[in-house]
C-alpha positions as CSV (number, residue, x, y, z in Angstrom):
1,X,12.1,-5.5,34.6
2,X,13.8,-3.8,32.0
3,X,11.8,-1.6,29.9
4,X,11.7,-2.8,26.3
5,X,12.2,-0.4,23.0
6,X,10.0,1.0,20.1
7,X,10.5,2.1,17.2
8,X,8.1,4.6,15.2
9,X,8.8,2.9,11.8
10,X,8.0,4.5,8.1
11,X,6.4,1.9,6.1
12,X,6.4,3.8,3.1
13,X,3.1,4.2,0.7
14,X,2.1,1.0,0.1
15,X,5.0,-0.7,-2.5
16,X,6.6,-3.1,-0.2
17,X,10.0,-2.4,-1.5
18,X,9.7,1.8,-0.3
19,X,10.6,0.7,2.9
20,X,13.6,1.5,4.3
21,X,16.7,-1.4,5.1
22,X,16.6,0.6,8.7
23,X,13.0,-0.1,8.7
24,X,13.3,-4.0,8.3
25,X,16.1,-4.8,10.6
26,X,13.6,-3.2,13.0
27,X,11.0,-5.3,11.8
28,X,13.0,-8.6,12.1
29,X,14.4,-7.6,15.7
30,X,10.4,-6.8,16.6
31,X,8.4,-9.2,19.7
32,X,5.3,-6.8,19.1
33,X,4.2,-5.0,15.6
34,X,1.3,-2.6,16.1
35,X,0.1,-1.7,12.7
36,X,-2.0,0.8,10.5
37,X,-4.6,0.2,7.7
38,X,-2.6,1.4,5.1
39,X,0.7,-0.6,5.5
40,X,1.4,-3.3,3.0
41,X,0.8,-6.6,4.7
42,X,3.5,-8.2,3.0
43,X,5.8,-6.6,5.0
44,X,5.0,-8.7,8.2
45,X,6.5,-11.6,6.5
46,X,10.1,-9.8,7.5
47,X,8.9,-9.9,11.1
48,X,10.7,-13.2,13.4
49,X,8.5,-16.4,14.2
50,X,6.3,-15.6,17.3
51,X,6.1,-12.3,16.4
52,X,2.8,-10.5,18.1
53,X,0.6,-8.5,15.3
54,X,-1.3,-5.9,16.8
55,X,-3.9,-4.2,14.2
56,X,-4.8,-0.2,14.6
57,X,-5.6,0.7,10.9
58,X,-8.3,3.3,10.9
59,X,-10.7,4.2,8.8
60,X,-12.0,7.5,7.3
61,X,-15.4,6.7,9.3
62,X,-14.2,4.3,12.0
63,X,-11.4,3.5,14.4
64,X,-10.4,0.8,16.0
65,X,-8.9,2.2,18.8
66,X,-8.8,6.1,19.8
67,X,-5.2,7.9,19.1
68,X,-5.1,8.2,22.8
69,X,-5.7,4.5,23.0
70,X,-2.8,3.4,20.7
71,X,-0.4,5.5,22.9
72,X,-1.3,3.7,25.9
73,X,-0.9,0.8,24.0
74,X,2.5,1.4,23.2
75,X,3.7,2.6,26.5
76,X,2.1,-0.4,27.8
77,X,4.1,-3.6,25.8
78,X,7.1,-1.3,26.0
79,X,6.8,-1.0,29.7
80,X,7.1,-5.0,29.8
81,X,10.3,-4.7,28.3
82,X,9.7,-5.9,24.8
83,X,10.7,-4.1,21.8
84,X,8.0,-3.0,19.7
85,X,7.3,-1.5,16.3
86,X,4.9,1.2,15.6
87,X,4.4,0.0,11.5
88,X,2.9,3.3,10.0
89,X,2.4,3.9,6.7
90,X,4.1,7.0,4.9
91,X,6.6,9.0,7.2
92,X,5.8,8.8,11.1
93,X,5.5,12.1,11.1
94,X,4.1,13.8,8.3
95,X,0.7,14.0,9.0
96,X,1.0,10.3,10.7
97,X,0.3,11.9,14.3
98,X,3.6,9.8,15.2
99,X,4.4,13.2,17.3
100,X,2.3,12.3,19.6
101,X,3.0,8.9,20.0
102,X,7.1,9.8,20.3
103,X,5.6,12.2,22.9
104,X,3.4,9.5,24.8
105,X,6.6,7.2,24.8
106,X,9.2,10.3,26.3
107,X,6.8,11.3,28.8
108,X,6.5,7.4,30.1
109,X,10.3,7.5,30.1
110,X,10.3,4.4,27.5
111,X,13.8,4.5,24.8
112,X,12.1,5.2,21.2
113,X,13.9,5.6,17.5
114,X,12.3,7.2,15.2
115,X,12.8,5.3,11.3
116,X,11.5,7.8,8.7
117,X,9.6,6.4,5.7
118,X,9.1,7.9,2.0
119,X,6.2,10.0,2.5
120,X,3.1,9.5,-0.3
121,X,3.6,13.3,-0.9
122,X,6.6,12.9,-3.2
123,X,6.5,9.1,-4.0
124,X,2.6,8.8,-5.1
125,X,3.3,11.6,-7.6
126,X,6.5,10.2,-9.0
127,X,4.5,6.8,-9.5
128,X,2.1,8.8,-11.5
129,X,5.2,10.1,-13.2
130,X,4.7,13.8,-11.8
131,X,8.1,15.0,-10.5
132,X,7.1,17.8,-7.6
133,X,9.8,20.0,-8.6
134,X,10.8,20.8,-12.2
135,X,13.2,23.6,-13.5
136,X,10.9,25.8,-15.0
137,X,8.1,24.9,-14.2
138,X,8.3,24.5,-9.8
139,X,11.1,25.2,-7.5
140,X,9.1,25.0,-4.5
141,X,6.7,21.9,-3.3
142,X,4.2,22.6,-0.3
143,X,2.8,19.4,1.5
144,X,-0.9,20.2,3.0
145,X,-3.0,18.2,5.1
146,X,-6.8,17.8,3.4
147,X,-8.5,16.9,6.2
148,X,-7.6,19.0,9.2
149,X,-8.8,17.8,12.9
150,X,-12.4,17.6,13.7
151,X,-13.7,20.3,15.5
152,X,-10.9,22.8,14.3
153,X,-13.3,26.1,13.8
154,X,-10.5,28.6,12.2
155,X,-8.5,27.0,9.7
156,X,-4.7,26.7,10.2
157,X,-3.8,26.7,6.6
158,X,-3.4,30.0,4.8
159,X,-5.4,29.8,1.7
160,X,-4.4,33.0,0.4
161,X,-0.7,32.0,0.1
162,X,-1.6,29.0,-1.5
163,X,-4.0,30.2,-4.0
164,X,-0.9,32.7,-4.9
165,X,2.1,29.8,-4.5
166,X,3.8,29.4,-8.0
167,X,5.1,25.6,-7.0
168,X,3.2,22.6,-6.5
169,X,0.8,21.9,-3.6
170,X,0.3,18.4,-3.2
171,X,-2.8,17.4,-0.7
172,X,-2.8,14.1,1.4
173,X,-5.7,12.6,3.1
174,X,-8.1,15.3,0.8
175,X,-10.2,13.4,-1.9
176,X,-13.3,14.1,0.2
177,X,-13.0,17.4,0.6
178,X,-11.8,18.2,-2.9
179,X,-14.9,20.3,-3.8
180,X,-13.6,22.7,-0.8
181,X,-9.9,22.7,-1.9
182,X,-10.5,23.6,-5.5
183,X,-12.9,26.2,-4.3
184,X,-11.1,27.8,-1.8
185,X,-8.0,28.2,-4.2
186,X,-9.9,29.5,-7.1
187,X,-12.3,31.8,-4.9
188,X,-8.7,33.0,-3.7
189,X,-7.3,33.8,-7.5
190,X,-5.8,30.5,-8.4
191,X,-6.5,30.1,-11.9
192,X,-9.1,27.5,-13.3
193,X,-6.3,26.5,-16.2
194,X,-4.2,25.4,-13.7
195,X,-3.4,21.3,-14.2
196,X,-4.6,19.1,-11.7
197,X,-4.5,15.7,-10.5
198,X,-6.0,12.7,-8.4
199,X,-4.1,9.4,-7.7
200,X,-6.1,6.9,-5.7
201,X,-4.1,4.1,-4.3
202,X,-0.3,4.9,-5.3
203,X,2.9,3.3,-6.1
204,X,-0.1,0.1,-5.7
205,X,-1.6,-2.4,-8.2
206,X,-4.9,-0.4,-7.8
207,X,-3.5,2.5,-8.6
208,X,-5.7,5.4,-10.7
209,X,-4.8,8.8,-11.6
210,X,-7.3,11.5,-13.4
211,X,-5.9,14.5,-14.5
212,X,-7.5,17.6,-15.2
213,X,-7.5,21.4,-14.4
214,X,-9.5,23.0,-11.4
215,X,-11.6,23.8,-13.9
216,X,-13.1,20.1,-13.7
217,X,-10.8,18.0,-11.8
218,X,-14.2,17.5,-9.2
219,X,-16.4,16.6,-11.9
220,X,-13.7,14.1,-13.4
221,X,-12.8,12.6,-9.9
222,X,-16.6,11.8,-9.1
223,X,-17.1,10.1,-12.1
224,X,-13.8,8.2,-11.9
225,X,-15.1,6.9,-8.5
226,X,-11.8,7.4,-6.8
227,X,-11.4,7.1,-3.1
228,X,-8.7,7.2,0.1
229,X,-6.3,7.4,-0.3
230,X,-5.7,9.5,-2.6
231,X,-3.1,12.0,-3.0
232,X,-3.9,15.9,-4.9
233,X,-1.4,17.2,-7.1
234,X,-1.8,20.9,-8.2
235,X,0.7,22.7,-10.7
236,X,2.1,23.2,-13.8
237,X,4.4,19.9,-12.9
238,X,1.2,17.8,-13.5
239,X,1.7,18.3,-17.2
240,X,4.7,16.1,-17.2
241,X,2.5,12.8,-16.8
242,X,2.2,12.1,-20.2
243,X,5.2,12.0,-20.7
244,X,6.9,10.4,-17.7
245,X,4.3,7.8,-16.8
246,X,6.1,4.4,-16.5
247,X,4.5,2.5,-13.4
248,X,1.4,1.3,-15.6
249,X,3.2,0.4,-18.5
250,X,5.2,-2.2,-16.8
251,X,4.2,-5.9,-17.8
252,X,2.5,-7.1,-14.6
253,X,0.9,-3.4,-13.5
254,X,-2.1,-3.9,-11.8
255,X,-1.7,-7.8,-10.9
256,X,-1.0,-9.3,-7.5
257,X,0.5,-12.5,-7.5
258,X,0.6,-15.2,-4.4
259,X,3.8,-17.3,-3.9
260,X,3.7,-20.3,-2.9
261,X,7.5,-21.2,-2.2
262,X,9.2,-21.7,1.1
263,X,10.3,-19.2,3.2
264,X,13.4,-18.5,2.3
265,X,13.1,-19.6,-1.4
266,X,10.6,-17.3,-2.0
267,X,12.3,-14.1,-2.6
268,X,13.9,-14.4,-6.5
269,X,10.8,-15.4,-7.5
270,X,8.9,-12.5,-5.4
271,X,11.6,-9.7,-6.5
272,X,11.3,-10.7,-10.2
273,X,7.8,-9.8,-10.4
274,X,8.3,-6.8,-8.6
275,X,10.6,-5.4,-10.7
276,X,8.1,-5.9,-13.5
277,X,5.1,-4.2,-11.8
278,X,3.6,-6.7,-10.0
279,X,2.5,-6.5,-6.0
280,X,3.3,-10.3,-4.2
281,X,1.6,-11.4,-1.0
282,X,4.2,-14.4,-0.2
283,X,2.3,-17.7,1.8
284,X,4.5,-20.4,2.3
285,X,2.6,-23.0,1.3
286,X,5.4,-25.9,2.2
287,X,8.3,-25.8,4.7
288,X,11.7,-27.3,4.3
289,X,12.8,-29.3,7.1
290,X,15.6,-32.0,7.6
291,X,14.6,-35.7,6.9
292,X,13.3,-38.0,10.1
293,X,15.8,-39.8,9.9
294,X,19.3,-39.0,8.8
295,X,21.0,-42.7,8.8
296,X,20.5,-43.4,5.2
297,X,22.5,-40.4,4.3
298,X,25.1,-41.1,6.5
299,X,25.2,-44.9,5.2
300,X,26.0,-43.4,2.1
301,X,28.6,-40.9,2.7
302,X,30.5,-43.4,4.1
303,X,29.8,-45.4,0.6
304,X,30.9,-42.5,-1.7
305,X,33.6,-43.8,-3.1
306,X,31.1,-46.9,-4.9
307,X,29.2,-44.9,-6.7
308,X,29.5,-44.1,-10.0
309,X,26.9,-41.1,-10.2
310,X,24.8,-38.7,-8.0
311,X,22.0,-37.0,-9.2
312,X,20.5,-34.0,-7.9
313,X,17.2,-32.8,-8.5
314,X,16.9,-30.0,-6.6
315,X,18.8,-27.1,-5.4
316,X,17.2,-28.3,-2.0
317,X,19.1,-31.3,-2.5
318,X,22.1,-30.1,-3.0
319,X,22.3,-28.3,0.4
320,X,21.0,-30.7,2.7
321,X,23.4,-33.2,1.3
322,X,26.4,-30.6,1.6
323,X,25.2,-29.5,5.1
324,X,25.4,-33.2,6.3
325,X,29.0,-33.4,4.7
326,X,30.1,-30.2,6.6
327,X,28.7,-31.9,9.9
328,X,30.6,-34.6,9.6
329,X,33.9,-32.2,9.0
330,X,34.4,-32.9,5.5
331,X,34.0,-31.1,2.0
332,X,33.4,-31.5,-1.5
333,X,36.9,-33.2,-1.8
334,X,35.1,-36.0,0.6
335,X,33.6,-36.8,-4.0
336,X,36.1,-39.3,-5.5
337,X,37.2,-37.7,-8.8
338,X,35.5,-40.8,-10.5
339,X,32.2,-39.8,-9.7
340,X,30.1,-37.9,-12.0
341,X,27.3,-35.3,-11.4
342,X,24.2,-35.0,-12.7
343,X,22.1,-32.0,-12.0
344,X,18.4,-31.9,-13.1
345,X,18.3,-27.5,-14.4
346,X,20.8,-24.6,-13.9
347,X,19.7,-23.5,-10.4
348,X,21.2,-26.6,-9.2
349,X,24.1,-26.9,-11.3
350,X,24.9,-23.5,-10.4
351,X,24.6,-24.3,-6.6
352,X,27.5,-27.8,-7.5
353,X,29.4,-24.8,-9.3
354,X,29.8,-22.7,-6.5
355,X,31.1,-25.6,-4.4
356,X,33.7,-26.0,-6.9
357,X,32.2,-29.4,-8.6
358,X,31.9,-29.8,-12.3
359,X,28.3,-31.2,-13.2
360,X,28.7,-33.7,-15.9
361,X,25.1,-33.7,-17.4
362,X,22.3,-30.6,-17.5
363,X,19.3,-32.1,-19.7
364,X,17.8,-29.3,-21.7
365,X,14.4,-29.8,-20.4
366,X,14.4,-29.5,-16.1
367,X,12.9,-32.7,-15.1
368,X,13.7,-36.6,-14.3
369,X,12.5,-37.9,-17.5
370,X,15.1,-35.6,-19.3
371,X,17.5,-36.1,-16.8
372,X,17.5,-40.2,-17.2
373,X,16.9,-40.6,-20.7
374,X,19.2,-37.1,-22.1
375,X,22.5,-39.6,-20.6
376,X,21.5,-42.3,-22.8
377,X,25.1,-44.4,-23.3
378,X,26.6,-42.7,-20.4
379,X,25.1,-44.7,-18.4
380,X,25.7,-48.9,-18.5
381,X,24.2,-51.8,-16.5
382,X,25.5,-52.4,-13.1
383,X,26.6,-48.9,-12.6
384,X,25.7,-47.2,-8.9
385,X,23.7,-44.3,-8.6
386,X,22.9,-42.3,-5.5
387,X,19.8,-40.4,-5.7
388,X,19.6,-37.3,-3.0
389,X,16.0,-36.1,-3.3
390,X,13.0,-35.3,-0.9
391,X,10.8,-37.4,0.7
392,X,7.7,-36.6,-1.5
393,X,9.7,-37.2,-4.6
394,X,8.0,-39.0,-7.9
395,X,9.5,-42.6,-8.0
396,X,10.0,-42.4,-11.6
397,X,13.5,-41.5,-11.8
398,X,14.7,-44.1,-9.8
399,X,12.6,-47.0,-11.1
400,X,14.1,-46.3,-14.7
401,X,17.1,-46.0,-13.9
402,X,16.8,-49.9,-12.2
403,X,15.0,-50.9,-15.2
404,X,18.1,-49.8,-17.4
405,X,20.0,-52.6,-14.8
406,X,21.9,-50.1,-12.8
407,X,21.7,-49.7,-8.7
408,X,20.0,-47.2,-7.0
409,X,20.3,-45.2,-3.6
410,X,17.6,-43.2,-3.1
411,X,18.0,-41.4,-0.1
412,X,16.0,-39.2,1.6
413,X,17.7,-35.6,2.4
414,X,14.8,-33.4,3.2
415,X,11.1,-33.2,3.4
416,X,8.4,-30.9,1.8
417,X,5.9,-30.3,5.0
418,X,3.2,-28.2,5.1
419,X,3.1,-24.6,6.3
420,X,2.3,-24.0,9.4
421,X,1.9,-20.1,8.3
422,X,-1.1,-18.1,8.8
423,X,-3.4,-18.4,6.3
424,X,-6.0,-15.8,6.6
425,X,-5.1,-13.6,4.6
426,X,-4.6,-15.5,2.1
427,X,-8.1,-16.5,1.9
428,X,-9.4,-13.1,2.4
429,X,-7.7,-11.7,-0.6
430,X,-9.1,-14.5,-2.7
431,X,-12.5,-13.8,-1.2
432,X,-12.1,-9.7,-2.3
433,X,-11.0,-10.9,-5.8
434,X,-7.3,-9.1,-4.9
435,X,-5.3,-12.3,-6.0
436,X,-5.0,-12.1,-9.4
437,X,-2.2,-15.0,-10.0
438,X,-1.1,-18.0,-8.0
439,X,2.4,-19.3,-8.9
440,X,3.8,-22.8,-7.9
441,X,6.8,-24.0,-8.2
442,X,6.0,-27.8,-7.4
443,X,3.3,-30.1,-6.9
444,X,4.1,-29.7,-3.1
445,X,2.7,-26.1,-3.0
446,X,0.2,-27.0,-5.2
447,X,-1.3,-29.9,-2.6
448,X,-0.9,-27.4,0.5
449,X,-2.3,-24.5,-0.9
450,X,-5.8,-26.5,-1.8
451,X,-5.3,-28.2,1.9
452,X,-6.2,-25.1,2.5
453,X,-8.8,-24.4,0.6
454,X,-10.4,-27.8,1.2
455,X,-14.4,-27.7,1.6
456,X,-14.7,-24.2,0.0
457,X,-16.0,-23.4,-3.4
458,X,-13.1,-23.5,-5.5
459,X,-15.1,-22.0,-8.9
460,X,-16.3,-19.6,-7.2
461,X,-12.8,-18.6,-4.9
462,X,-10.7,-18.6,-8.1
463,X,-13.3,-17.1,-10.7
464,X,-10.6,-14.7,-12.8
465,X,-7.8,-16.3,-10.9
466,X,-4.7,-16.9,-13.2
467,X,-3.0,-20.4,-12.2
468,X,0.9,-20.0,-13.4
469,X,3.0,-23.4,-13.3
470,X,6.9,-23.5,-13.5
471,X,6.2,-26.8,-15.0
472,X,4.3,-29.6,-16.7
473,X,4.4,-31.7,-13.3
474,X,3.2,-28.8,-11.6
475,X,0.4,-28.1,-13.9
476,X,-0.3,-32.0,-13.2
477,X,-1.0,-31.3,-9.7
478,X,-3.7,-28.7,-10.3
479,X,-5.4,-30.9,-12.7
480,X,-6.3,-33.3,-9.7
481,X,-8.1,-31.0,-8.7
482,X,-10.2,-30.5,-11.6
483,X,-8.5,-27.3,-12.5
484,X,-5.8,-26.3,-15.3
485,X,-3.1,-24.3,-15.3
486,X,-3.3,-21.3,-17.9
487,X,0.2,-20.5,-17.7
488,X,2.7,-23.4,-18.1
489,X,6.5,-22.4,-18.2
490,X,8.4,-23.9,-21.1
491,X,11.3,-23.7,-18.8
492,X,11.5,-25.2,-15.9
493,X,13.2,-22.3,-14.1
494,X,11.9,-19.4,-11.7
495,X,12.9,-16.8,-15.0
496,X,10.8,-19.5,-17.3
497,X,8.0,-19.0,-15.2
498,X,7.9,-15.1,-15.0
499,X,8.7,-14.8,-18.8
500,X,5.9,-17.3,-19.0
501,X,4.0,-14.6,-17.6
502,X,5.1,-11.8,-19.4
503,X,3.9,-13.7,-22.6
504,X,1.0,-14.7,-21.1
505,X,0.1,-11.2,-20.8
506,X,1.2,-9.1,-24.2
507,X,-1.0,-12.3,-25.9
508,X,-3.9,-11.2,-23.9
509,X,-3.3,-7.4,-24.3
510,X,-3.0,-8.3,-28.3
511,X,-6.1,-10.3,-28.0
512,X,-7.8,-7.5,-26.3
């Protein structure tokens, strides 16, 4: 048999986007991910279907399995020729012990790349808005481990220097045994002035910094009840946060937010709250999958040429009925000229546009109601409309447009099915209170995501829980379930429903 590959892979600090494009190709190539505590778990959604998830997080106290154990581990599903990832947070090897698993793997004879990650040592300290270096103030940076090896008796790391060391020092893996850092520098002729600081959980929604001087940075850090992991910056650098702080004073700081969209679909709406502070765990609640049955469709497409109008509804829509077209070796010149478009928001006219199609009508409110009754005279008695939509669509649409005397096609070009994702952690973050928003983008995702809740306490599950909508539809959905939406977009669009958000929130910090 062939022997498989792994990769010791850099997860970064904890921000899903510090990984490295290197890192997620290897990720999406991967049969077998053996993970750490610490590693964002939103990155597994990169990984391919099938994908085996092997957890190894450790914790201060407790370990799952032994170092020793994880490197037999590895050696082992390498050995039966899969290629595997070794998902670590920070940098495999800085102070990651990913030495001795690149070690374990060369000594079995097994092929291993090594993808570096952005070590916490410089990227938790920049999200706390504490450059490491700064002309004038540090030209030099020293990274030191704060928890050396158990049973180490003479200490490897030369105080003395340190105490005497003009740059910054930056500690990882130390908030227990700050007491003994600040001592042993000061004892050693560091002064007491010198600025100090603690950041618990960086570049993550939980993220908390105290600042101080070694005079009291203990004192402040004990009654700030921080904990690992935490990263210690000492220096004059520290002085800067004031000044450079920016992570907490984006929109959505400190929130997490579920998505519910396909996968697939999911990522504008996940990297728009990103970009505004916000940490997304992504759950599929629906799949998008290819109607039953695709003769209606084809029926029609031979028809083209009667109909006076097609409407789209969905950007969904639009794709499955274009994909058919291709299959059947035609393109958008397979539209007589005659027929018009109508196109139910921009995401969808934009997706006609860049087939080269002109869309004839865009109401100014994204749904069927506006879309039927915003054509008014345009459209007359008898004319033909074919209606591409998804199998769970509302009936509305179509049944006013026969009531207005004109012929309908409604045709089914995809289905909404549920997910068939896994769902525990899902749950588990709504049972830690560490979901702070659920977004949904149809009453689809809304009907899944409580399939999956069904028979728990929902009162208690989403106690605090902000319920965003991109729409009144939507919002419908979660009222039958005896629950309302407190964020309802006022445009029916993935950037109405994040400036919905951002509203949201400035009214409740005014409020505040």
């Amino acid at each position: 048999m062939k022997a498989g590959k792994v990769y010791l892979v850099g997860a970064g600090p904890g921000d899903a986007g510090l990984i490295t494009l290197k890192g997620l190709e290897a990720l999406a190539q991967a049969d077998v991910v053996v993970y750490d505590r610490l590693v964002n778990p939103s990155l597994l959604n990169h990984c391919k279907q099938g994908v085996q998830l092997i957890y190894v997080g450790k914790l201060p106290d407790r370990h799952i399995l032994s170092q020793e154990e994880i490197n037999s581990l590895l050696v082992e599903l390498a050995t039966s020729g899969r290629v595997v990832v070794r998902l670590k947070g920070g940098d495999p090897f800085v102070f990651g012990r990913g030495g001795e698993e690149a070690l374990a793997l060369k000594k079995a004879g097994l092929p291993l790349e090594i993808v570096p990650g952005i070590t916490s040592a410089i990227a938790v300290p920049a999200y706390a808005g504490i450059p490491v270096t700064h002309r004038g103030l540090s030209s030099t940076f020293t990274v030191i481990t704060g928890h050396e090896g158990e049973g180490k008796i003479n200490t490897a790391i030369d105080w003395d220097r340190l105490a005497k060391d003009p740059g910054t020092l930056v500690f990882l893996m130390g908030v227990e045994n700050l007491p003994l850092i600040v001592r042993n520098l000061v004892e050693r002729g560091q002064a007491v002035a010198t600025p100090a600081a603690v950041v618990s959980w960086g570049t993550r929604p939980e993220q908390q910094v105290v600042l101080g001087t070694l005079a009291d940075i203990v004192d402040k850090t004990a009654a700030a009840k921080l904990s690992a992991p935490a990263v210690i910056i000492i220096g004059q650098v520290v002085g800067l946060r004031e000044q450079l702080r920016w992570y907490e004073n984006l929109p959505f700081f400190g929130k997490r937010f579920l998505v519910t969209r396909a996968r697939g679909q999911a990522a504008d709406l996940s990297r728009r709250l990103q970009a505004l502070g916000g940490e997304v765990l992504e759950y599929p609640a629906i799949a998008i999958e290819p109607p039953l049955d695709w003769g209606p469709l084809e029926q029609a497409l031979n028809e083209l040429a009667s109909f006076d109008w097609i409407f789209f509804t969905s950007v969904n829509g639009v794709e499955f009925f274009f994909k058919k077209l291709q299959d059947r070796g035609l393109d958008v010149r397979a539209i007589p000229l005659k027929v018009q478009l109508g196109a139910i928001g921009p995401a969808t006219r934009q997706s006609l546009e860049q087939r080269g199609l002109k869309v004839t009508y865009v109401p100014a409110e994204y749904r069927a109601e506006a879309l039927a009754l915003g054509l008014g005279e345009r459209l007359r008695p008898g004319q033909k409309v074919l209606l591409p939509r998804a199998d769970l669509a509302r009936p509305w649409l179509a049944e006013y447009l026969v009531q207005r005397g004109l012929t309908v096609t409604p045709v089914t070009v995809y289905r909404t099915v549920a997910s068939s994702a896994a769902a525990g952690s899902v749950i588990e973050s709504l049972e830690q209170g560490k979901l702070h928003v659920l977004t949904f983008t149809s009453p689809s995702t809304v009907n899944n995501f409580f399939a999956l809740l069904k028979g728990r306490d929902l009162a208690r599950l989403l106690r605090g829980v902000t319920i965003a909508c991109i729409g009144p539809v939507t919002a419908a959905a979660v009222c039958d379930y005896g629950l309302t939406a407190d964020v309802v977009a006022s445009e029916y669009t993935i950037p109405g429903l994040v400036q919905a958000l951002k509203d949201y929130y400035q009214r409740r910090e005014r409020d505040e």
